[in-house]
C-alpha positions, 0 to 999 in steps of 0.5 A: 697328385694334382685335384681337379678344379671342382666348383663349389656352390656360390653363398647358398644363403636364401633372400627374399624376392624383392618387389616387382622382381619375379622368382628368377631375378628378373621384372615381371612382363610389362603388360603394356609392352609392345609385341614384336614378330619373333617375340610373338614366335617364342610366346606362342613356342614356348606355350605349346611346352606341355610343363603342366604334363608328365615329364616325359611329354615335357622333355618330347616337347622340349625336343620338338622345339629345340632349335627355338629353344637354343634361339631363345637361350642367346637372346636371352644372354644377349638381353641387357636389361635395365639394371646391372642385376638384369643383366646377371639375371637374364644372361645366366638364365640364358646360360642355364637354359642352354647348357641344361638343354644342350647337356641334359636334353638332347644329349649334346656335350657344349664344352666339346673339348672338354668332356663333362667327365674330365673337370678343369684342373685349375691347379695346373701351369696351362691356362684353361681352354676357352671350353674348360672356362665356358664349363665354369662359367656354365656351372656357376650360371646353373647354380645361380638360376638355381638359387634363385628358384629357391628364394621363392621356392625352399621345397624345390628338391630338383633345385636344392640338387642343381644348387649344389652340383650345377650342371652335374646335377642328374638329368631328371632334377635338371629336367624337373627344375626346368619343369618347375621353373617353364611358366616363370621362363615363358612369363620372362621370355615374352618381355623382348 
């Protein structure tokens, strides 16, 4: 009988956030940088996300604006950053926020040949489909946003959940991380 791949968490040792870098891995927004059109569109979308409320308004919110929040979530994979960990950073949380919100928010299956139910058999002689390695991919992207959140954040049960299960963690703690986390997003999301 052949097990089917099952990612495991990535070294879940916690480190301290380094200064100038905030609690996603990224640098804190430049105040004096310039704004642009679309940058000003996402700062004042991303504003009217009520996270501050219930998580019910939170997740309405999130539907409201969810064309511009997928937007966002290329743009933020697309962004190169000033250093190789930038990088990382700024494409996993685009990554995390699109798998999250596309799997966990509006219901939509982003790996469309691969149901999120049949994992990617990584003992077998067929090599993985393009959507069996953008699972992967997504899973490892998730847990790392995640462990990052707990650097700062070691009480975060939604991201001690996420850590561990990536993208197969319930829809609630990946609703509630991605509540915890909305200012910090919002703050990182305003820099290009």
């Amino acid at each position: 009988m052949k097990e089917k791949f099952r990612p495991q968490p990535e070294n879940q040792q916690q480190k301290s956030p380094e200064n100038g870098v905030g609690s996603l891995g990224l640098p804190p927004p430049d105040q004096n940088q310039s704004s642009s059109e679309a940058e000003r569109d996402y700062s004042a979308m991303l504003s009217s996300i009520r996270a501050y409320q219930d998580r019910e308004s939170f997740v309405a919110d999130l539907h409201q604006n969810g064309k511009q929040l997928l937007s966002l979530a290329k743009n933020l994979v697309c962004n190169r950053g000033d250093t190789q960990e930038e990088r990382g950073a700024y494409q996993s949380l685009g990554i995390y926020l699109d798998a999250v919100l596309k799997m966990h928010v509006f219901d939509i299956n982003p790996f469309s040949n691969n149901p999120a139910s049949d994992y990617p058999d990584e003992d077998s002689d067929e090599p993985l489909t393009a959507a069996e390695r953008r699972e992967i991919i997504a899973f490892r992207a998730t847990q790392r946003v995640a462990l990052k959140w707990l650097d700062g954040h070691p009480d975060s049960e939604a991201a001690e959940s996420v850590a561990r299960l990536g993208i197969y963690a319930d829809s609630l703690d990946q609703e509630e991380l991605l509540k915890e986390m909305w200012s910090s997003i919002r703050d990182i999301s305003t820099q290009f």
